[in-house]
C-alpha positions as CSV (number, residue, x, y, z in Angstrom):
1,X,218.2,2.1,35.0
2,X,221.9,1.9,36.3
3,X,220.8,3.6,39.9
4,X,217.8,1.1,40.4
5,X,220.1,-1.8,39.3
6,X,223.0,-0.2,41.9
7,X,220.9,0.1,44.6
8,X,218.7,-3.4,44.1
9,X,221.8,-5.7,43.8
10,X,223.3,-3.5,46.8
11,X,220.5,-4.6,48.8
12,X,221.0,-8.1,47.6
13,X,224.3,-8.5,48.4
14,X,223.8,-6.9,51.9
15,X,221.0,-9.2,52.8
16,X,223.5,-12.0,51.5
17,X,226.5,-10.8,53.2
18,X,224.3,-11.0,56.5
19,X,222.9,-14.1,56.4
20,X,225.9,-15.6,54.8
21,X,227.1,-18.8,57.2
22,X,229.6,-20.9,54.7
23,X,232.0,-19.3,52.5
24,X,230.6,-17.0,49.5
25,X,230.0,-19.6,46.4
26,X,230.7,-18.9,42.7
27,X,227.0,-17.6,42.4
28,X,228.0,-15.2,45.0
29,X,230.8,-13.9,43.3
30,X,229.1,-13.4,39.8
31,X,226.7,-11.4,41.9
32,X,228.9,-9.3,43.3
33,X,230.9,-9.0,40.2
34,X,227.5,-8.1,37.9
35,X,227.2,-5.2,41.0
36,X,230.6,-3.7,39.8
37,X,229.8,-4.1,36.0
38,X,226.7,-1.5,36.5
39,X,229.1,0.5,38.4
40,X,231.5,0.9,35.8
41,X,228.9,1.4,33.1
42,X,226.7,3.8,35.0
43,X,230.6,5.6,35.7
44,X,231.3,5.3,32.1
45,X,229.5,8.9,31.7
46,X,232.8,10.1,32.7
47,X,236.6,9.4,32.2
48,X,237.9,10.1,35.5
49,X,234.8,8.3,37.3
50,X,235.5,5.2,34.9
51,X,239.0,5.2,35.4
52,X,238.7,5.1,39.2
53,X,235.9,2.5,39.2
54,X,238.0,0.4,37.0
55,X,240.6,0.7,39.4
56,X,239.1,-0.1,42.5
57,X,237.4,-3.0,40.5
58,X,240.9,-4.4,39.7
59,X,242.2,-3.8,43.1
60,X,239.3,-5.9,44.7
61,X,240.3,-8.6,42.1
62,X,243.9,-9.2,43.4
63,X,242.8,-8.5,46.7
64,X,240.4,-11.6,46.8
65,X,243.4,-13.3,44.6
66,X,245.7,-12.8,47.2
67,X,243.5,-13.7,50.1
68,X,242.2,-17.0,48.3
69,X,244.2,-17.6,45.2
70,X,241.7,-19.5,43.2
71,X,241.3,-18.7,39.2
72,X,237.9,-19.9,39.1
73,X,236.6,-17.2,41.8
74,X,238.9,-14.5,39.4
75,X,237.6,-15.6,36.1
76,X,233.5,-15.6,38.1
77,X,234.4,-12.3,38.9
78,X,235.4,-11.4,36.0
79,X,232.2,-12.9,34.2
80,X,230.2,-10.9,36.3
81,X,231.4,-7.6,35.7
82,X,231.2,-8.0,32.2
83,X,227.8,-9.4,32.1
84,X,226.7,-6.4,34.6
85,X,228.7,-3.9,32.0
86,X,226.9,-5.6,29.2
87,X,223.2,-5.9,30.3
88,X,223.1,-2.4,32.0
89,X,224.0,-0.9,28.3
90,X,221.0,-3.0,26.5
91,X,218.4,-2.2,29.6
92,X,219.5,1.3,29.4
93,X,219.3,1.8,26.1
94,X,215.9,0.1,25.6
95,X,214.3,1.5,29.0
96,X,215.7,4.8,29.8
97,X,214.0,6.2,26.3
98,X,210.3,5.6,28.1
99,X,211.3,6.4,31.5
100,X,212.9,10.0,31.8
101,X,210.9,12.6,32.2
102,X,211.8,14.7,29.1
103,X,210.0,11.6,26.9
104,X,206.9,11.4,29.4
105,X,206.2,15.1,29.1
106,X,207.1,14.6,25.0
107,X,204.7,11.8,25.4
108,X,201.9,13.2,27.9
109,X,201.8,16.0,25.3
110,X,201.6,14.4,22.2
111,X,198.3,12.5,23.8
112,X,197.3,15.5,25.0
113,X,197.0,17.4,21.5
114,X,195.5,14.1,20.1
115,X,193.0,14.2,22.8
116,X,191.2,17.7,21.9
117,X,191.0,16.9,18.0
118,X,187.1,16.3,18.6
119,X,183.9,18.4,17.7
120,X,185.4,21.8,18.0
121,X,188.5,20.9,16.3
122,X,186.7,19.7,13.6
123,X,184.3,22.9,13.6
124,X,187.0,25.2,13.3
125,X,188.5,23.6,10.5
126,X,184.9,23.4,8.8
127,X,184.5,27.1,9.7
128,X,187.8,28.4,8.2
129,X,187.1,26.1,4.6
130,X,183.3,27.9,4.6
131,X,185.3,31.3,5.3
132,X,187.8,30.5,2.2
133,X,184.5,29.7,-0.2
134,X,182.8,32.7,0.7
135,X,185.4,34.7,0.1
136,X,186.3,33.5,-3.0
137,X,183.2,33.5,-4.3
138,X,182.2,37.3,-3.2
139,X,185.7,37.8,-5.5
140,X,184.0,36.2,-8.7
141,X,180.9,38.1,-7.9
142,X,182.4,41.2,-7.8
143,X,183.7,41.3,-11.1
144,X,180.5,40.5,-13.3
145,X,179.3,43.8,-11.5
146,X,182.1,45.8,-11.7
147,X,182.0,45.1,-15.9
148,X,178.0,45.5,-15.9
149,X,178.3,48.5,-13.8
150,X,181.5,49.9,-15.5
151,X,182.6,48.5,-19.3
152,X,181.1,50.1,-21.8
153,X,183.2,49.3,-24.9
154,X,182.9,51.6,-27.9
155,X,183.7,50.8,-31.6
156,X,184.8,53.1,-34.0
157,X,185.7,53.1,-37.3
158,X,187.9,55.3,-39.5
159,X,189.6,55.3,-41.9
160,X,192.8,53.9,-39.9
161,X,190.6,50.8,-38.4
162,X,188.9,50.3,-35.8
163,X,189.5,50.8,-31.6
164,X,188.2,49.5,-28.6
165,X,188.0,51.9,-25.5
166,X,186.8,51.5,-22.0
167,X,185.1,53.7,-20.1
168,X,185.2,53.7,-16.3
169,X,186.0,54.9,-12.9
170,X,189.8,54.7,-12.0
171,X,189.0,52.4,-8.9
172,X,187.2,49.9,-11.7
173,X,190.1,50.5,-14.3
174,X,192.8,48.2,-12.6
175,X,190.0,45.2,-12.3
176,X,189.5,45.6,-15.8
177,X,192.4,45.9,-17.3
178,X,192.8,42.4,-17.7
179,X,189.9,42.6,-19.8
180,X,190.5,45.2,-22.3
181,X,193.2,45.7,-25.3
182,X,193.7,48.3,-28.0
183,X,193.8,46.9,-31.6
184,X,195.0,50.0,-33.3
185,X,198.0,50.1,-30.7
186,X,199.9,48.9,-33.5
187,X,203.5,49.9,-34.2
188,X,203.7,50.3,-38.3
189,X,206.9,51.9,-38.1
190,X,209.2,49.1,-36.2
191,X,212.3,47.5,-37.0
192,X,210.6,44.1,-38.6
193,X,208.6,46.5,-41.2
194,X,211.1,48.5,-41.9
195,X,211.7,46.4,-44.9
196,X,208.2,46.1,-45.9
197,X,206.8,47.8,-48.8
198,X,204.0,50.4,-47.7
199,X,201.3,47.6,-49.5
200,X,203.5,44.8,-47.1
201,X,203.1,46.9,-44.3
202,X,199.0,47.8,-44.6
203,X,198.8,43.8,-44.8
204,X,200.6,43.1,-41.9
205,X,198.6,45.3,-39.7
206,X,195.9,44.4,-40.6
207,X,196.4,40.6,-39.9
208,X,197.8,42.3,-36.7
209,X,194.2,43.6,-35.5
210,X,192.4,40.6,-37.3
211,X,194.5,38.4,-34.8
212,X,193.6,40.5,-31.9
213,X,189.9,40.6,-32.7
214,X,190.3,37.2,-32.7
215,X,191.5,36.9,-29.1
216,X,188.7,39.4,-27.4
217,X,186.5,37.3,-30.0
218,X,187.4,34.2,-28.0
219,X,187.5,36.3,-24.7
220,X,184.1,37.1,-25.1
221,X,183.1,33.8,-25.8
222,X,184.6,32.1,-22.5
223,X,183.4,35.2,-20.5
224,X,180.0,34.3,-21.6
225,X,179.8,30.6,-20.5
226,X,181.0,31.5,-16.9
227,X,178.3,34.4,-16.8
228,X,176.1,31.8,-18.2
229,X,177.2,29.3,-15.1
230,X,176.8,32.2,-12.9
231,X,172.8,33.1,-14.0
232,X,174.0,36.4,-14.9
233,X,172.0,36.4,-18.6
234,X,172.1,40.4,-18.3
235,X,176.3,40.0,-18.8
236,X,176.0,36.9,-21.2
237,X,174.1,39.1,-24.0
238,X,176.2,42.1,-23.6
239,X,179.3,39.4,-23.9
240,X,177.5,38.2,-26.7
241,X,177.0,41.0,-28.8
242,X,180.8,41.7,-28.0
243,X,182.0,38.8,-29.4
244,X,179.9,39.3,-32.4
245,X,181.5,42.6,-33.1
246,X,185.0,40.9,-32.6
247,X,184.2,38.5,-34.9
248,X,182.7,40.7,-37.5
249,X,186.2,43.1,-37.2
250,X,188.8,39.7,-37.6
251,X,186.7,39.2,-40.8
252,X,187.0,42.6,-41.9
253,X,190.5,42.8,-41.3
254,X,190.6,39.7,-42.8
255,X,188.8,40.3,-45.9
256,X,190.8,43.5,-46.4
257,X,194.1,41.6,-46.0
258,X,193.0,39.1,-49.1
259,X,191.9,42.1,-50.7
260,X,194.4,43.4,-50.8
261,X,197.1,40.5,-51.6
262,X,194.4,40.1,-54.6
263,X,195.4,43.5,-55.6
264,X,198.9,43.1,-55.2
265,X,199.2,40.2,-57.0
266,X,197.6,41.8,-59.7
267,X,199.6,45.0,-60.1
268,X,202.2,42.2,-60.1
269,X,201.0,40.6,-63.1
270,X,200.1,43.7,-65.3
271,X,203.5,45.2,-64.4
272,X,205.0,42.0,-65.7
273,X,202.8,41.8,-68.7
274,X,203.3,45.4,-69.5
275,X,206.8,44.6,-69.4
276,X,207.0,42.0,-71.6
277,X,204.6,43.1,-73.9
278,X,207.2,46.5,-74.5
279,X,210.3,44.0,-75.0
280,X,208.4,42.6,-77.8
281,X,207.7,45.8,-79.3
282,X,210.7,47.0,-79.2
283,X,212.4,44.1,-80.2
284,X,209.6,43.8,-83.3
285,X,210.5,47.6,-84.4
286,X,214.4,46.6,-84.3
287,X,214.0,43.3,-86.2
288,X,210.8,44.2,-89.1
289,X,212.8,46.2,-92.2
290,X,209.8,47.2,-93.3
291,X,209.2,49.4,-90.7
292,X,211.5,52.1,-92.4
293,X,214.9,52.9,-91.0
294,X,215.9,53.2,-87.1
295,X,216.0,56.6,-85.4
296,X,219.3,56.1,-85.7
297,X,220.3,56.2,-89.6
298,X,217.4,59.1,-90.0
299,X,220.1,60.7,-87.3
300,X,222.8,60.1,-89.5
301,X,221.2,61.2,-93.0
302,X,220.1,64.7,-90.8
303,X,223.7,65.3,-89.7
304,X,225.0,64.9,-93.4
305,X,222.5,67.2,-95.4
């Protein structure tokens, strides 16, 4: 903006100076003087350039001062410079953001990419979302096969409970791990139970496998809706016969627990009533006299015959 301003008021002042007949007016001189603020701010880039600018600026003011002392032509000069220093900053700030060439090619760019985003833009982005669904869904449909093709789950009962095993290839048993859990991985011998009694500890394991029945119970169960959503039937009646042998083994354990506590509670209760029931006795043998002496006087007439 500066070098446009430079060189149009240059040319102004020229064709002025040319055709000039009277003496320059005050109109004149804030021309000239609006020339010499755009100097100064388009040299205000650098100190030394500013400095000398500003020199020859003030030099050319007592020059004219000298030559035709007048204040009124000093303070039009003056007027002008600042009003050239002034408006040069505003146009540059405002205009030089549009016109250099780094913002046009920023600009021609940015329209440019805005441009393109038509039919094939839009096609690629429909074919990458359609690439994403199919390949999620081959990854669902790969796992209802791999557990139709592979999981064969085996109970067994003895007389420590019951297991669950898994039998499969080793490719298929990292997919299904997930998927699988031994009940009778149970630790009986851990710090916690260590303080049990052995009837205490029976009971807590059992509530132990109950608990994880429970969970492949419940497994089963949501396992068998999404097989259900997915039209696999073949998978929703295996899942279902699963669930109902997870739900038949939490009941067992369950039942065994209460029977259990049942049985506790009534060794309990005999032990206490046995218990009692000798305090009286022996209490009744020490207080009846007509029970005969105590063991102890029959001692003492022994020892005397």
């Amino acid at each position: 903006t500066a070098p446009a301003l430079l060189v149009g008021l240059g040319a102004r002042i020229i064709l002025d100076t040319v055709n000039r007949v009277e003496v320059s007016t005050i109109s004149d001189i804030i021309l000239l003087g609006v020339w010499q603020g755009v100097a100064l701010q388009y040299a205000g880039k650098n100190t030394y350039a500013t400095v000398t600018v500003g020199l020859c600026i003030a030099l050319k003011l007592l020059y004219d001062f000298n030559a035709i002392p007048d204040v009124t032509r000093c303070i039009a000069s003056i007027i002008g410079t600042a009003i050239g220093v002034i408006g040069t900053d505003l146009l540059s700030s405002q205009l030089d953001h549009y016109l250099s060439p780094s913002s046009k090619s920023r600009t021609t760019t940015s329209n440019s990419k805005r441009i393109p985003r038509s039919e094939a833009t839009k096609k690629r982005h429909i074919s990458s979302q359609n690439h994403n669904h199919n390949r999620h869904r081959q990854q669902r449909e790969q796992i209802p096969e791999i557990i139709e093709r592979e999981r064969l789950v085996q109970f067994k009962s003895s007389v420590e409970g019951w297991t669950t095993s898994v039998v499969g290839s080793d490719r298929d048993q990292q997919a299904l791990s997930n998927f699988t859990s031994d009940i009778t991985s149970l630790d009986s011998k851990s710090a916690l139970r260590a303080s049990m009694t052995p009837l205490e500890r029976e009971i807590s394991v059992l509530r132990t496998r109950a608990s994880l029945a429970d969970s492949e119970r419940r497994r089963c169960r949501e396992e068998r809706q999404w097989a259900l959503s997915q039209g696999n039937t073949t998978l929703a009646h295996e899942l279902k016969a699963n669930y109902k042998k997870f739900k038949a083994l939490m009941e067992e354990c369950h039942q065994k627990a209460d029977k259990k506590l049942l049985e506790a509670a009534k060794d309990k209760e005999l032990q206490k009533h046995s218990d009692t029931s000798l305090r009286d006795q022996v209490a009744r043998t020490f207080m009846d006299p007509k029970s005969g002496p105590s063991p102890s006087t029959q001692q003492q007439e022994v020892t005397q015959r």
